[in-house]
Backbone as CSV, one residue per row, in Angstrom:
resi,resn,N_x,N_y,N_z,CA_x,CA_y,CA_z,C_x,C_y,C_z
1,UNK,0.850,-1.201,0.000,0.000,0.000,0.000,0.883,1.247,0.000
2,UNK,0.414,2.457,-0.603,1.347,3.285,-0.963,0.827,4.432,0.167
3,UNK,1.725,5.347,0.920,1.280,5.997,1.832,0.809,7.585,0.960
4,UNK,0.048,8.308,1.711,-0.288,9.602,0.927,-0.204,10.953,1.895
5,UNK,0.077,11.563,1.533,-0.083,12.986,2.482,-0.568,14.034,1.558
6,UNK,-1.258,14.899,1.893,-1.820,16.239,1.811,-0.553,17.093,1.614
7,UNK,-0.809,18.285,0.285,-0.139,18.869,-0.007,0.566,19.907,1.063
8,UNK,1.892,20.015,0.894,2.126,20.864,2.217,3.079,21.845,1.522
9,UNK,3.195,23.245,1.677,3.830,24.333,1.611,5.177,24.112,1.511
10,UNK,5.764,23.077,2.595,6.899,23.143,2.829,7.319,22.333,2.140
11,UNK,7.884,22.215,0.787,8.560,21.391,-0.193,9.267,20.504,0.145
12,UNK,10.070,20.866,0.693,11.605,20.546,1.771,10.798,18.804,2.822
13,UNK,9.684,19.126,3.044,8.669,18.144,3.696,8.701,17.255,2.470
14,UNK,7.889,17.342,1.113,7.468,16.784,0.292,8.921,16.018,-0.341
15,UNK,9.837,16.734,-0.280,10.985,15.895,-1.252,11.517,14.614,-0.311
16,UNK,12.040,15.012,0.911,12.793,14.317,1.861,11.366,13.044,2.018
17,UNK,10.196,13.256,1.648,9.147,11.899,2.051,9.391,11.219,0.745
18,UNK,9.473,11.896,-0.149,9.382,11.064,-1.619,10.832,10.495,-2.082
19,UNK,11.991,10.901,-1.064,13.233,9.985,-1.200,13.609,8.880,-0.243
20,UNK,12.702,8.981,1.045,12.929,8.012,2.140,11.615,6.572,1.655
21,UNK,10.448,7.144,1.007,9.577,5.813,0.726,9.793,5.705,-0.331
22,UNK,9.920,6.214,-1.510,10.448,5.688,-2.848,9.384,5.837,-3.888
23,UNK,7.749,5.962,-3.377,6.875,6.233,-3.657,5.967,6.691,-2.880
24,UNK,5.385,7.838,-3.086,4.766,8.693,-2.543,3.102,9.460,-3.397
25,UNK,2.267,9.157,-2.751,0.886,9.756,-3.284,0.551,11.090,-2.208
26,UNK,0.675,12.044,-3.300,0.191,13.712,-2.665,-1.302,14.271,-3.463
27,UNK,-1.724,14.376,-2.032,-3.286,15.152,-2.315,-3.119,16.424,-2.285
28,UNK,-3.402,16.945,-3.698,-2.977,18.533,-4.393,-4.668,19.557,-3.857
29,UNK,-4.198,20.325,-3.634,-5.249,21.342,-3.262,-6.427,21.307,-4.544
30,UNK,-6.289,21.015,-5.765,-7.163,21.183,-6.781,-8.090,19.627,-6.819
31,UNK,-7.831,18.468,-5.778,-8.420,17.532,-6.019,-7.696,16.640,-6.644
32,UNK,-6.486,16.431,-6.820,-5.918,15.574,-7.933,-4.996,14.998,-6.919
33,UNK,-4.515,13.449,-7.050,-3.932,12.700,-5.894,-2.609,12.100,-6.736
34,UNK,-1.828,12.623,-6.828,-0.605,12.898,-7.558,0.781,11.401,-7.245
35,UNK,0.878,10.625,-7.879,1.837,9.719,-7.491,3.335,10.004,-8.002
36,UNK,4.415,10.232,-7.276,5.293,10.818,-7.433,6.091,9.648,-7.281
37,UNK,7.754,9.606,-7.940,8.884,8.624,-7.138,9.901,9.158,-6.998
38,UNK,10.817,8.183,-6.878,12.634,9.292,-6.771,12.834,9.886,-8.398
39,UNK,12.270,9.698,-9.789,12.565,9.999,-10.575,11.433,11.514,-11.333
40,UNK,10.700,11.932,-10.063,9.862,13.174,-10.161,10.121,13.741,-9.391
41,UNK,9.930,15.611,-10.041,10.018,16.250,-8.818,8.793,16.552,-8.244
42,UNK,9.264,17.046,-6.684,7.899,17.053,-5.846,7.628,18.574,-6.360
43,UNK,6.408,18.855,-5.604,5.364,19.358,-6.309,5.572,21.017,-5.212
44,UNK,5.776,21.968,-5.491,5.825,23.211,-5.232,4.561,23.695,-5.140
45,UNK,4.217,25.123,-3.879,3.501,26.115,-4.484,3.865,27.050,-5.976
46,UNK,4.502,26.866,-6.420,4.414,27.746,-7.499,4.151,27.082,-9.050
47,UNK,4.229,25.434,-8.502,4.038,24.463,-9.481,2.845,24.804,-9.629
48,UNK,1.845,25.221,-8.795,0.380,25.131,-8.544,-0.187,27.063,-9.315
49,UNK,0.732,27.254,-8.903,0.832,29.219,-9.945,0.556,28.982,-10.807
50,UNK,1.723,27.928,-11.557,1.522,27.771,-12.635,0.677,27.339,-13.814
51,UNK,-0.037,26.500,-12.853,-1.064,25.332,-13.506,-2.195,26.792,-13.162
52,UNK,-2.476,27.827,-12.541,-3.850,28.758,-12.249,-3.137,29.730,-13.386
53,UNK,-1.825,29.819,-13.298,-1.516,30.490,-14.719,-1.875,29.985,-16.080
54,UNK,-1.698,28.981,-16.681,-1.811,28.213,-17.474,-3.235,28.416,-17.823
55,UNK,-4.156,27.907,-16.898,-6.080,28.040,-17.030,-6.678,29.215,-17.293
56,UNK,-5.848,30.534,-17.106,-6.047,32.034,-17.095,-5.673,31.879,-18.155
57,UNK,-4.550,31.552,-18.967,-4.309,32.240,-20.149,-5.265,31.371,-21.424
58,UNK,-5.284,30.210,-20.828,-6.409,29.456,-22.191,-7.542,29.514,-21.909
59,UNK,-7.909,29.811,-21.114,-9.233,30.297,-21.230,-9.651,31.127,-22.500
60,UNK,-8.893,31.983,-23.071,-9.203,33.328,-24.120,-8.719,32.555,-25.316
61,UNK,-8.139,31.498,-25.568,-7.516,30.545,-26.384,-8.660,29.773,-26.840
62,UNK,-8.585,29.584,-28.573,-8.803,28.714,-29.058,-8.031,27.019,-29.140
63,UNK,-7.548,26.064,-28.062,-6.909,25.563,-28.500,-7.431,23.829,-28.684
64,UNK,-6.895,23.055,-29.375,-7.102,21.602,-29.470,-5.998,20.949,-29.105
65,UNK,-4.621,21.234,-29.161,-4.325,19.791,-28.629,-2.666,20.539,-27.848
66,UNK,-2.822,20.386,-26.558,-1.496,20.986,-25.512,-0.628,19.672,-25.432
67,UNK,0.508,20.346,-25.220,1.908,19.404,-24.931,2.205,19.805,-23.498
68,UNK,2.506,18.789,-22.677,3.076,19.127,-21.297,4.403,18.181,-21.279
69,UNK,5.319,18.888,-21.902,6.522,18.659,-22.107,7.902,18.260,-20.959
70,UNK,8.206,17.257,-21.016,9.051,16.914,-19.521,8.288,16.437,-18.314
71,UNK,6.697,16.142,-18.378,5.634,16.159,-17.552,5.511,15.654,-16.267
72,UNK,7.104,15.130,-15.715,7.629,14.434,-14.624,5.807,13.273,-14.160
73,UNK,5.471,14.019,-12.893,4.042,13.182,-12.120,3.081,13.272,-13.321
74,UNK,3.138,14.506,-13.979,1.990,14.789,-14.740,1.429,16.567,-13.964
75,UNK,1.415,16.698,-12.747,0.718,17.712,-12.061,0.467,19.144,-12.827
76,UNK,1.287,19.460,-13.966,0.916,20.624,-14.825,-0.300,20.245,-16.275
77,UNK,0.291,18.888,-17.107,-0.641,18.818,-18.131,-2.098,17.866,-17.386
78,UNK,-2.086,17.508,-16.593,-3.230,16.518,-15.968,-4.287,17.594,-14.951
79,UNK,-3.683,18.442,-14.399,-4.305,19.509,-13.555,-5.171,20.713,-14.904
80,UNK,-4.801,20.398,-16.020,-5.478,20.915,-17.098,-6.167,20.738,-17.612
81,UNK,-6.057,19.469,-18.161,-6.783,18.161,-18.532,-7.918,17.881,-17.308
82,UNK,-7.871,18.240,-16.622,-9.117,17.710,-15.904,-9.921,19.144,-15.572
83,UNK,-9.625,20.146,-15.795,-10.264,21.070,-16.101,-10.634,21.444,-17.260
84,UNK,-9.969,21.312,-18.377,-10.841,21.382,-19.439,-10.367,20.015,-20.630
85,UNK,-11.398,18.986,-20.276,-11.370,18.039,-20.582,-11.264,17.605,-22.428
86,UNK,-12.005,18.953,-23.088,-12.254,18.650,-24.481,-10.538,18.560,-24.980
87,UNK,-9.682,19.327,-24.335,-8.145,19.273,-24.706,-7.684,17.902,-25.565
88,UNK,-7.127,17.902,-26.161,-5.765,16.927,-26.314,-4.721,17.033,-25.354
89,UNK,-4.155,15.924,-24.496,-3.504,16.847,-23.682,-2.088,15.445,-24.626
90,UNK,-0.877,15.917,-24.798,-0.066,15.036,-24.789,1.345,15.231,-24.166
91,UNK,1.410,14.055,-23.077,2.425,14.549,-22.181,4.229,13.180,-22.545
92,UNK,4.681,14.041,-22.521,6.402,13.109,-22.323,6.998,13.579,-21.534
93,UNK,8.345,12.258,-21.634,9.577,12.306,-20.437,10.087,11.214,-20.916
94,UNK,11.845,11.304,-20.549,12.534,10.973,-20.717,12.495,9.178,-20.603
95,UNK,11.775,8.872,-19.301,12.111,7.833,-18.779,10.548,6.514,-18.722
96,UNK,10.777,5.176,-18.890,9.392,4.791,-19.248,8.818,4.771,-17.995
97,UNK,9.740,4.630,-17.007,9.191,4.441,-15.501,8.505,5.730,-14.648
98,UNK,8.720,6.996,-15.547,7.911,8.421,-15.020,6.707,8.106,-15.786
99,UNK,6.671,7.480,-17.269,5.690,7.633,-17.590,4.574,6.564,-17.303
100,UNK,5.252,5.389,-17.064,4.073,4.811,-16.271,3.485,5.466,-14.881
101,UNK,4.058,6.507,-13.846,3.611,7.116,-12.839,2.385,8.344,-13.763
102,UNK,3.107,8.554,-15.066,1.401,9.512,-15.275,0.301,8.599,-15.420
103,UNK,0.440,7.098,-16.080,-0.345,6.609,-16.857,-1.238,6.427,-15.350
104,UNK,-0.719,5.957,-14.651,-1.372,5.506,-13.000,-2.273,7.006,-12.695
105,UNK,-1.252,8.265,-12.633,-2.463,9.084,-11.712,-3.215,9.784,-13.119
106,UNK,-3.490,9.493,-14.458,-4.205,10.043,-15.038,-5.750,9.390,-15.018
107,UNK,-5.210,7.698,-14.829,-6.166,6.825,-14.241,-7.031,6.809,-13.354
108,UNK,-6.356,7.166,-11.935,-6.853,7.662,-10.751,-7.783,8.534,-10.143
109,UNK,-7.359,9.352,-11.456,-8.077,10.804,-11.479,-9.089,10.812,-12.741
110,UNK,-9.423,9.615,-13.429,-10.074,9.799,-14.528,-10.434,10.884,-15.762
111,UNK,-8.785,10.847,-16.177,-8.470,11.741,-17.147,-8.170,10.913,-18.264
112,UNK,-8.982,10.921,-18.988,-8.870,10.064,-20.165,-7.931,10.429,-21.540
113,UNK,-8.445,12.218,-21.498,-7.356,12.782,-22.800,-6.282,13.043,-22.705
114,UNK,-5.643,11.718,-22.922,-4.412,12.281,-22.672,-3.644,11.048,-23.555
115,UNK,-2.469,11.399,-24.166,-1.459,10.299,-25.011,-0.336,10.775,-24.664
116,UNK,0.708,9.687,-24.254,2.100,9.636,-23.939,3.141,9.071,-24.907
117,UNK,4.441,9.983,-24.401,4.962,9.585,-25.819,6.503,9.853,-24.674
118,UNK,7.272,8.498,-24.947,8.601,8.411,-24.393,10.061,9.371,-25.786
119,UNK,10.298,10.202,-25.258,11.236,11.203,-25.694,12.686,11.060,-25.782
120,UNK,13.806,11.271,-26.473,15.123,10.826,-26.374,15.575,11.736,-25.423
121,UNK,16.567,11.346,-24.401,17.123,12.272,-23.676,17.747,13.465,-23.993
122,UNK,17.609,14.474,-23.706,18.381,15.690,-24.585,17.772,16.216,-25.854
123,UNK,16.954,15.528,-26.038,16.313,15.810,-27.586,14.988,16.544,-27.512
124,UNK,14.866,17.456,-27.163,13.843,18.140,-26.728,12.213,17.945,-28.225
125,UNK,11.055,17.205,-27.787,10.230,17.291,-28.597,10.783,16.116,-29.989
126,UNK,11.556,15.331,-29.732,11.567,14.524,-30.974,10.506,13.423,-31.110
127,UNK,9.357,13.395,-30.009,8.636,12.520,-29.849,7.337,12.354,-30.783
128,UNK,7.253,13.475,-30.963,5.713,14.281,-31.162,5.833,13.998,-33.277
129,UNK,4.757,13.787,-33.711,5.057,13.827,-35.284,3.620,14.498,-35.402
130,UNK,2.957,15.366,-34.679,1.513,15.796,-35.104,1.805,17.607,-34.259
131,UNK,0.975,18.430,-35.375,0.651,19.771,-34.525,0.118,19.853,-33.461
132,UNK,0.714,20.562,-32.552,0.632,21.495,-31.209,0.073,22.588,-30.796
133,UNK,-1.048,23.069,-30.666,-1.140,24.216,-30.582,-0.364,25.015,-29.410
134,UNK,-0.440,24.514,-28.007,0.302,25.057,-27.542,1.455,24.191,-26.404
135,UNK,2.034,24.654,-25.628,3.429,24.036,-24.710,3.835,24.315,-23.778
136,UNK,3.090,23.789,-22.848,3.528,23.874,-21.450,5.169,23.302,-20.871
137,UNK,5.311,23.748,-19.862,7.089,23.112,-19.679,7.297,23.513,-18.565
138,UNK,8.002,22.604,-17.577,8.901,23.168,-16.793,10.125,22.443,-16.493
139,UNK,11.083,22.709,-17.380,11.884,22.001,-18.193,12.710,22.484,-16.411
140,UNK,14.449,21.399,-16.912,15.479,22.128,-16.135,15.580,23.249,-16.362
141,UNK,15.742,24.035,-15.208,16.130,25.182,-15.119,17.538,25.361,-14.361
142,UNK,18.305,25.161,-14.098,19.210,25.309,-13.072,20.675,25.081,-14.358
143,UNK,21.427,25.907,-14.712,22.792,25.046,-15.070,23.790,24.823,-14.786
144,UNK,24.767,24.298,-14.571,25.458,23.776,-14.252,26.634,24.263,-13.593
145,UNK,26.279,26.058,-13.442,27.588,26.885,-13.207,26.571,26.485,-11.614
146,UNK,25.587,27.284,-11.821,24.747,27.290,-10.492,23.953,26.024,-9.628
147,UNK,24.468,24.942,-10.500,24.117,23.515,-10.060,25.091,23.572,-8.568
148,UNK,25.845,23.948,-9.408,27.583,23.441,-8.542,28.289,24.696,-7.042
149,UNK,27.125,25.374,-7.318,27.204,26.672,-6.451,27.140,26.180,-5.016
150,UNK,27.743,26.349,-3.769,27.488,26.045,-2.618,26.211,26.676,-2.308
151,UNK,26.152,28.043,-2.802,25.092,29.160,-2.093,23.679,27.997,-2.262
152,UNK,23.353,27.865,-3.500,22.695,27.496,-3.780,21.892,25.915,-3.322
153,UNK,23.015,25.096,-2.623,22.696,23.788,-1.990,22.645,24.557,-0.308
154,UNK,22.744,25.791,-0.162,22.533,26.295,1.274,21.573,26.590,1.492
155,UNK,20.720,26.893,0.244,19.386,27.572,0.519,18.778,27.017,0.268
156,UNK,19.037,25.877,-0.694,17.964,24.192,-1.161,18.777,23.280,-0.977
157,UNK,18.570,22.753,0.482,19.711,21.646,0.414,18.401,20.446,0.118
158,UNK,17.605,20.767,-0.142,16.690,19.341,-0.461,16.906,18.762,-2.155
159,UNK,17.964,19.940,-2.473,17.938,19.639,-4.211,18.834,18.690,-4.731
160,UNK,19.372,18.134,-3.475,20.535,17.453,-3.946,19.627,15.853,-3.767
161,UNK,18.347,15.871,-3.376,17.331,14.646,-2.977,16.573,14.389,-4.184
162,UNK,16.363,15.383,-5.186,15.578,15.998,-6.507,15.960,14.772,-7.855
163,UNK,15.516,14.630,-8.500,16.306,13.627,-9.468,16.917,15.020,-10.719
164,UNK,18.289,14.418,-10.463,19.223,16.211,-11.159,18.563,15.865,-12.728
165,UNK,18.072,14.875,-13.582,17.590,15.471,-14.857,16.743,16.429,-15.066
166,UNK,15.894,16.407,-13.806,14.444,17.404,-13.675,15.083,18.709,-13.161
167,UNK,16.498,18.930,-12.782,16.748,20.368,-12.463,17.743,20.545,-13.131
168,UNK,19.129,20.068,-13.159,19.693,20.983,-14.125,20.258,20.633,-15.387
169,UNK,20.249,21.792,-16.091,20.577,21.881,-17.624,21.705,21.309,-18.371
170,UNK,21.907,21.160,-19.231,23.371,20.706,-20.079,24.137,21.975,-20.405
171,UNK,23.837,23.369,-20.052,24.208,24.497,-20.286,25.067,24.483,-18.966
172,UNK,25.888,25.586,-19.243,26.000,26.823,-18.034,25.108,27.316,-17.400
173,UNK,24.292,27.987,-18.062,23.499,29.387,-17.844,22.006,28.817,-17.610
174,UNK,21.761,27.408,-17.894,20.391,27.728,-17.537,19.278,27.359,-18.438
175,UNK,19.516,27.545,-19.688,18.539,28.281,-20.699,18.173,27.233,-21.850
176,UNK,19.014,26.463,-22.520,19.183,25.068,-23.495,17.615,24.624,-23.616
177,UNK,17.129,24.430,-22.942,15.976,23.290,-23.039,14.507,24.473,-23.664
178,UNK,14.899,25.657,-22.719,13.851,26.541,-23.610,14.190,26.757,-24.959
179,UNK,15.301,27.194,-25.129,15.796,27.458,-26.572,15.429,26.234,-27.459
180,UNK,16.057,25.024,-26.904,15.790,23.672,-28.047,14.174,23.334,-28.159
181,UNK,13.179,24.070,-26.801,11.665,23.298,-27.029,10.865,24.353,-27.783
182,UNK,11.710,25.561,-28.081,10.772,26.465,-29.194,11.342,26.015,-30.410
183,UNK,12.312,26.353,-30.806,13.284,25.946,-31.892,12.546,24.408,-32.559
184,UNK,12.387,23.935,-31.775,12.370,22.205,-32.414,11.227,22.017,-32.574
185,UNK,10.098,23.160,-32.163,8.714,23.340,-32.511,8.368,23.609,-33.910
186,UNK,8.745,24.357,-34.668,8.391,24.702,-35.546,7.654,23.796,-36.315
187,UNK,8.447,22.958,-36.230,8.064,21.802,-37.497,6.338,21.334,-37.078
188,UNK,5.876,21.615,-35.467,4.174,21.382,-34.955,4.053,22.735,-35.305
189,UNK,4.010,23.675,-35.601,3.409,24.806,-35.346,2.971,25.133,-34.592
190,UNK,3.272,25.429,-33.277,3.068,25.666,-32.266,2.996,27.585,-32.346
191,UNK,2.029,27.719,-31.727,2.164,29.352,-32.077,2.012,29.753,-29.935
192,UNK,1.607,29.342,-29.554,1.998,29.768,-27.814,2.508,28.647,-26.947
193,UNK,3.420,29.276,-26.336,3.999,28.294,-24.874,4.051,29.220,-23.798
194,UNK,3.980,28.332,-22.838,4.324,29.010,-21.218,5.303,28.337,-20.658
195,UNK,6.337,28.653,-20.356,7.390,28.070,-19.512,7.725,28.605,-18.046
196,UNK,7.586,27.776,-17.447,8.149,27.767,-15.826,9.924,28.288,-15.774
197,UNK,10.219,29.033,-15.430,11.477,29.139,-15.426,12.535,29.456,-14.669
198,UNK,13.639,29.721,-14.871,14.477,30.142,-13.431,14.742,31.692,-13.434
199,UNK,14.278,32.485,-12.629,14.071,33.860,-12.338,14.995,34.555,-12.826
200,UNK,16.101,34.146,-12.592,17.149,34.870,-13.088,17.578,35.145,-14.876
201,UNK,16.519,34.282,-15.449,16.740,33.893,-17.016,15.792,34.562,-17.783
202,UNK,14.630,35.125,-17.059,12.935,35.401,-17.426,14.033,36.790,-18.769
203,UNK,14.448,37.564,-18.138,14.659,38.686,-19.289,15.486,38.590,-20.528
204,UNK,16.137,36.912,-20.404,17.440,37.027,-21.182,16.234,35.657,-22.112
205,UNK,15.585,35.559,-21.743,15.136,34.682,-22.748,14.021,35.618,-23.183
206,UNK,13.009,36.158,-22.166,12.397,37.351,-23.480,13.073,37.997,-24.699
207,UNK,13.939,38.424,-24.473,15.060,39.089,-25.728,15.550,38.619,-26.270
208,UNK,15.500,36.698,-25.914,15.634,36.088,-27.461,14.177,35.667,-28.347
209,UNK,13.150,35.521,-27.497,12.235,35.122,-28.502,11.522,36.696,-28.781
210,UNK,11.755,38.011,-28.285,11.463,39.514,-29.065,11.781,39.188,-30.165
211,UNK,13.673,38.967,-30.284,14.380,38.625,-31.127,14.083,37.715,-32.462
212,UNK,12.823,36.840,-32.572,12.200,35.896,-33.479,10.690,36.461,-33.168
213,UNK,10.204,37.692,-33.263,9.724,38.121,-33.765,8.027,37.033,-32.894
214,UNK,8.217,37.412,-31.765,7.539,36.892,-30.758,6.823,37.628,-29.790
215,UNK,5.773,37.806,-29.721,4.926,38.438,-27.948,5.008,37.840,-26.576
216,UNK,5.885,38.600,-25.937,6.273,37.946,-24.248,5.214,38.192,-22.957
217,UNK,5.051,37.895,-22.504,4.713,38.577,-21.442,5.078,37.524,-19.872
218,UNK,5.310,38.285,-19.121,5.719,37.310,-18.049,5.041,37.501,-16.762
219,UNK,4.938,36.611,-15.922,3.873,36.286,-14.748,4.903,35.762,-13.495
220,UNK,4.101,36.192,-12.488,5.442,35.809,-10.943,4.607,34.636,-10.461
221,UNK,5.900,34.396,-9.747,5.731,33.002,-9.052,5.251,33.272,-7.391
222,UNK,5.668,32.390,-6.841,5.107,32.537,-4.971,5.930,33.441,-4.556
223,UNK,7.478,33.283,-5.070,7.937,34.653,-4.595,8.155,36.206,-4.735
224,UNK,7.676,36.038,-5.743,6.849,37.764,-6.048,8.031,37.976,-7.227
225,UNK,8.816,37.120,-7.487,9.967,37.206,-9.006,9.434,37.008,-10.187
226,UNK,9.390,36.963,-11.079,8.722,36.854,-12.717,9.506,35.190,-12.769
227,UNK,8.555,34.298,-13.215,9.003,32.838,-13.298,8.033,32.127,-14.300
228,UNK,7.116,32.498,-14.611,6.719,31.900,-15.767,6.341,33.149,-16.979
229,UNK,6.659,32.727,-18.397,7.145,33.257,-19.591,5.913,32.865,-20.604
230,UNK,5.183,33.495,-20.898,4.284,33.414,-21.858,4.614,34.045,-23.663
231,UNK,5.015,33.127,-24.098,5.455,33.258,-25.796,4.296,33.175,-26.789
232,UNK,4.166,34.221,-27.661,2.891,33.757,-28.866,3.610,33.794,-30.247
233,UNK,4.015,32.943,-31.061,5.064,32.955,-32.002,4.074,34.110,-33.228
């Protein structure tokens, strides 16, 4: 039997339970009972921003069929999907053993629209052979200058409990996985994404997709910093 706890604020709570049992079921404030393992990350307040961000902005959207790209538990494309059900929702990840943890809580939660698709590592979107309208993500953010930072394991020492594909980048700086999941879009036509991102990156990646001739706008997270990135190609 798999144990469950109620969503709790304190992350730092949620990671250290989901590395000592190995599997872990979290009851999310929106109703959704989330099965997590050592190869997902646990589930943030701002994970939860994001997903009330996400529902705000499609709401005014025409769309048919969303990508929840990197989809670790599922908790961003499934928390969508069960709000607005007519979606396509199609979610990947790297690994077959994350994606059997969506196939379980999409089940659970009786979310039916939804198709999975196992992805090459590093290969951002090589999975997909059909249009997108739009692309959710909350890819790594962290790279590798600031992986390796002491400061940074001082102020999250729970990150070193995290499974490091889900946090940091093949870059330096951070940024790779946004760049490769617009870039490698084209070929779906994808004309909007929202990305979760690392605070420190929100302006240097607006000014590359200004730069391709793109509409930005950006939205804060729990800590009052700009962390998720809204693109309309």
């Amino acid at each position: 039997m798999i144990n469950a706890i109620v969503f709790d604020n304190n992350r730092d709570y949620i990671v250290r339970e989901i590395s000592s049992r190995g599997l872990l079921d979290v009851v999310l404030p929106n109703g959704l009972t989330l099965r997590h393992n050592s190869d997902t990350i646990a589930p943030h307040r701002t994970t939860l921003l994001f997903v009330d961000c996400s529902l705000s902005i499609l709401k005014n959207l025409q769309i048919s069929n969303l990508a929840d790209v990197g989809t670790g538990s599922g908790i961003i494309g499934l928390s969508i999907a069960k709000r607005i059900p007519k979606l396509n929702l199609l979610a990947s990840d790297i690994k077959k053993g994350i994606l059997r943890v969506v196939q379980h809580n999409a089940s659970v939660n009786s979310i039916e629209n939804i198709e999975l698709f196992l992805n090459k590592d590093g290969v951002w979107l090589s999975e997909y052979d059909c249009d997108i309208d739009f692309i959710v993500a909350n890819p790594p953010f962290v790279g590798k200058k600031e992986y390796s930072n002491k400061e940074l394991l001082e102020r999250h020492p729970e990150i070193m409990l995290e499974p490091v594909h889900a946090i940091r980048t093949n870059d330096d700086e951070g940024i790779e996985p946004y760049i490769d999941i617009f870039l490698n879009s084209q070929k779906l036509n994808t004309k909007y994404f929202l990305f979760y991102c690392n605070s420190s990156n929100v302006d240097r990646l607006e000014n590359f997709y200004k730069g391709r001739h793109c509409r930005t706008k950006s939205y804060k997270g729990a800590c009052g910093s700009d962390r998720f990135l809204f693109i309309e190609r």
